[in-house]
Each structure stands twice: as C-alpha cells, then as structure tokens.
One Martini backbone bead per residue (centre of mass of N, CA, C, O) as a GRO file, in nm:
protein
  119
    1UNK     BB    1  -6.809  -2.608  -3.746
    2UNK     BB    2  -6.655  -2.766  -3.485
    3UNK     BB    3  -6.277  -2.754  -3.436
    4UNK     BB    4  -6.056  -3.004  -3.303
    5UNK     BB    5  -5.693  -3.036  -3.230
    6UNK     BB    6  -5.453  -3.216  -3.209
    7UNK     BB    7  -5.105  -3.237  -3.073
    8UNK     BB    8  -4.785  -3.434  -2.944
    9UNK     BB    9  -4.772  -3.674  -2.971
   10UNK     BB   10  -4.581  -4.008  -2.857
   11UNK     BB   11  -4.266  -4.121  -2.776
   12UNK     BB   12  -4.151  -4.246  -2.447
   13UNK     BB   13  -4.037  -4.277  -2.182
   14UNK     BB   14  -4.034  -4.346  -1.833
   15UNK     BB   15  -4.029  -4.035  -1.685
   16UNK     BB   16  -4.127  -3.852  -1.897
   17UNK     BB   17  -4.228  -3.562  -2.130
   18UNK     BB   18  -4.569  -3.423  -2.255
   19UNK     BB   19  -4.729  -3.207  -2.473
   20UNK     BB   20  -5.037  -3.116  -2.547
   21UNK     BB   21  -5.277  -3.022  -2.799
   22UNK     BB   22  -5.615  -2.827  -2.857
   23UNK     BB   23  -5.718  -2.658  -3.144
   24UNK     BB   24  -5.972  -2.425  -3.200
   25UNK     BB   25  -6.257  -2.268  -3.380
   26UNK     BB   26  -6.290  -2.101  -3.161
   27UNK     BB   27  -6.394  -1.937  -2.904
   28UNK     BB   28  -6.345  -1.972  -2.565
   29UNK     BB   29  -6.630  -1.807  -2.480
   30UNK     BB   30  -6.774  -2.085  -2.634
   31UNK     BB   31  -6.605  -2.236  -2.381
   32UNK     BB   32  -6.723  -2.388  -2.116
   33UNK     BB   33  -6.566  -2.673  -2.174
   34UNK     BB   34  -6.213  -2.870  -2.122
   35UNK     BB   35  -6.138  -3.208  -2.184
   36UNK     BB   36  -5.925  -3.499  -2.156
   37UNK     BB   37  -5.894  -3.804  -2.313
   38UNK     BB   38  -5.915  -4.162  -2.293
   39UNK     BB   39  -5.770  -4.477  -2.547
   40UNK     BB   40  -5.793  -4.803  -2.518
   41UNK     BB   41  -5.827  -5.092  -2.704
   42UNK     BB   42  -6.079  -5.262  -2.545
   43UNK     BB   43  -6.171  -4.948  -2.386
   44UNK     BB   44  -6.288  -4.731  -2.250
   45UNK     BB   45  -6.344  -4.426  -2.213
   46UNK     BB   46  -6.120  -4.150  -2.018
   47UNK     BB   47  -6.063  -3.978  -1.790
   48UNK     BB   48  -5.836  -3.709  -1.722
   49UNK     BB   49  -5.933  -3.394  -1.763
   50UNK     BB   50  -6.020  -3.013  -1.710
   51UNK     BB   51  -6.157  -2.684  -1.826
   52UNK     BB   52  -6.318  -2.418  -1.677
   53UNK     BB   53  -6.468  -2.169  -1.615
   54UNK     BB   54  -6.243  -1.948  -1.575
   55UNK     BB   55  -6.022  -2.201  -1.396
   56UNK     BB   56  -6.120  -2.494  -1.387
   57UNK     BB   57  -6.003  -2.797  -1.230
   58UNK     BB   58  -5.954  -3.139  -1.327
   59UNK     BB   59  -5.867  -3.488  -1.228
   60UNK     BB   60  -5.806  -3.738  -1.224
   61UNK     BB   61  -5.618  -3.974  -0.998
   62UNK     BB   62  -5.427  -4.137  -1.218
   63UNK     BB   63  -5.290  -3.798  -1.261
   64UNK     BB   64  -5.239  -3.647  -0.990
   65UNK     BB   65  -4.920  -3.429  -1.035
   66UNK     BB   66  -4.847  -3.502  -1.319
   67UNK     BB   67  -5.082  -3.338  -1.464
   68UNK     BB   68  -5.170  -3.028  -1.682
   69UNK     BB   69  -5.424  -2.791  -1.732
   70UNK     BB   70  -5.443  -2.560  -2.017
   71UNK     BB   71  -5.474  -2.220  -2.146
   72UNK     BB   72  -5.523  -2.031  -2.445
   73UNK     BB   73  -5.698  -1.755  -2.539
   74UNK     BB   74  -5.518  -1.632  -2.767
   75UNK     BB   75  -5.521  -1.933  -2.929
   76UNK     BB   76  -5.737  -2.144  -2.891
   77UNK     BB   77  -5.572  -2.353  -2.660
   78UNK     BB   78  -5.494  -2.671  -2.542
   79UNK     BB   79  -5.341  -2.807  -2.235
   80UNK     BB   80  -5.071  -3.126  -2.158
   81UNK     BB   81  -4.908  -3.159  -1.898
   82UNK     BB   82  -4.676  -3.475  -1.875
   83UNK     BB   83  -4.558  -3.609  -1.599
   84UNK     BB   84  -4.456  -3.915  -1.519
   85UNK     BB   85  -4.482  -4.154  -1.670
   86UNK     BB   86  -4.637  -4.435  -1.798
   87UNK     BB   87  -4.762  -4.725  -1.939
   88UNK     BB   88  -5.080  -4.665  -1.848
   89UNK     BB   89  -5.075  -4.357  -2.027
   90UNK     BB   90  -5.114  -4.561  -2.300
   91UNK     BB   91  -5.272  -4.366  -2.541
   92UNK     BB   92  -5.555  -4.211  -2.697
   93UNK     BB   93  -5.592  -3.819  -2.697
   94UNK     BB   94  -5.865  -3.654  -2.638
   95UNK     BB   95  -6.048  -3.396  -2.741
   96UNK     BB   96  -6.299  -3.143  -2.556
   97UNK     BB   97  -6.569  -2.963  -2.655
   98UNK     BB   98  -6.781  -2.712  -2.485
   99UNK     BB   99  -7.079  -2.531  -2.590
  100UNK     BB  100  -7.180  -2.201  -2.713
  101UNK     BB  101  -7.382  -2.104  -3.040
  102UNK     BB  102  -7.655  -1.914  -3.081
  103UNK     BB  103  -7.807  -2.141  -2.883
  104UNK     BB  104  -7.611  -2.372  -2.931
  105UNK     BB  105  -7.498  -2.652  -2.887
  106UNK     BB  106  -7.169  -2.825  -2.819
  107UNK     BB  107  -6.981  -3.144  -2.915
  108UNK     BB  108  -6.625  -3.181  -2.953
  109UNK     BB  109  -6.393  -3.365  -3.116
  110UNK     BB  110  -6.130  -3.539  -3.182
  111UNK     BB  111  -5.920  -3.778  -3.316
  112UNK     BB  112  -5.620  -3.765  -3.186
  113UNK     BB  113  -5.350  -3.873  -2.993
  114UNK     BB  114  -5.062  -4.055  -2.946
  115UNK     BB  115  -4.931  -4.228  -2.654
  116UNK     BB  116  -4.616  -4.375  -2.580
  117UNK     BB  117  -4.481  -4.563  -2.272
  118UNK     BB  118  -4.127  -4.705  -2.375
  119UNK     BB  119  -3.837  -4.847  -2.300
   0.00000   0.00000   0.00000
C-alpha cells in the first residue's frame, strides 16, 4: 500500500514562512503527479500546486509568487516552501501522489499538517 506523511505545520505570524514536507513510500519514478491540497472544516478541500514529471509545476492563483513546490527523488519527498503567508492560507495541507506500480494506478493522500497563520 502506497503511503504518503506530510510534517512541518505549525503557527507562525503573517508574513512568516513554512515548509512542508511529504515523504512517500514509493520511488519517485512511479509518481505521474505529486500535489498539495488544502482544507479549512466547513469548506471543501482546494487545490494548491503540483508538480508532475519531469518537474512541471502548476499553482493556484492564491498562492503563485508565494509558494514553491519541490521535490527530492533521491528522498522520495516532496517539499511546499511557503513564503508572505496570510491568514487564509490557515488550513489543514494535504499531499497526493499519483502514479502506478505494476499497472495498476494509485491515488495516495496523507493524514494532513496543520498550518496556522495568526497575528
């Protein structure tokens, strides 16, 4: 089973900065698409940035400039450097792996990392 762990929220000012971590149990090679979700309770979850192979990067709008996704194929880890943050990006930050092992296709999420971003 493919297993997904973000670590790294936390509380900070705004105008602060964070980084996340999402490391995976699988190699790189059999992730199309590694990506960063967002979910405040009461709203659905949204999307945030991605980055598939070779190291294509897509962002939201309400974070590009702000936020970097990155990744480590030799940690088998993705990274969200977020930067000027803001009191509405306070949510709980999901990652997702997609990819596929021996043909069958997998969509992994993790539990989730807390970010809280307040005066």
């Amino acid at each position: 089973q493919v297993q997904v762990v973000e670590s790294g929220g936390g509380l900070v000012q705004p105008g602060g900065s964070l980084r996340l971590s999402c490391a995976t149990s699988v190699s790189m090679d059999s992730l199309f698409r590694m990506a960063w979700f967002r979910q405040v309770p009461g709203k659905q979850r949204e999307f945030v940035a991605s980055i598939s192979n070779p190291d294509s990067t897509i962002y939201a709008d309400s974070v590009k400039g702000r936020f970097i996704i990155s990744r480590d194929n030799a940690k088998n880890t993705m990274y969200l450097q977020m930067s000027s943050l803001r009191a509405e990006d306070t949510a709980v930050y999901h990652c997702n792996g997609y990819g596929g092992i021996s043909g069958s296709v997998f969509s992994a999420w993790g539990q989730g990392t807390q970010v809280s971003v307040f005066p």
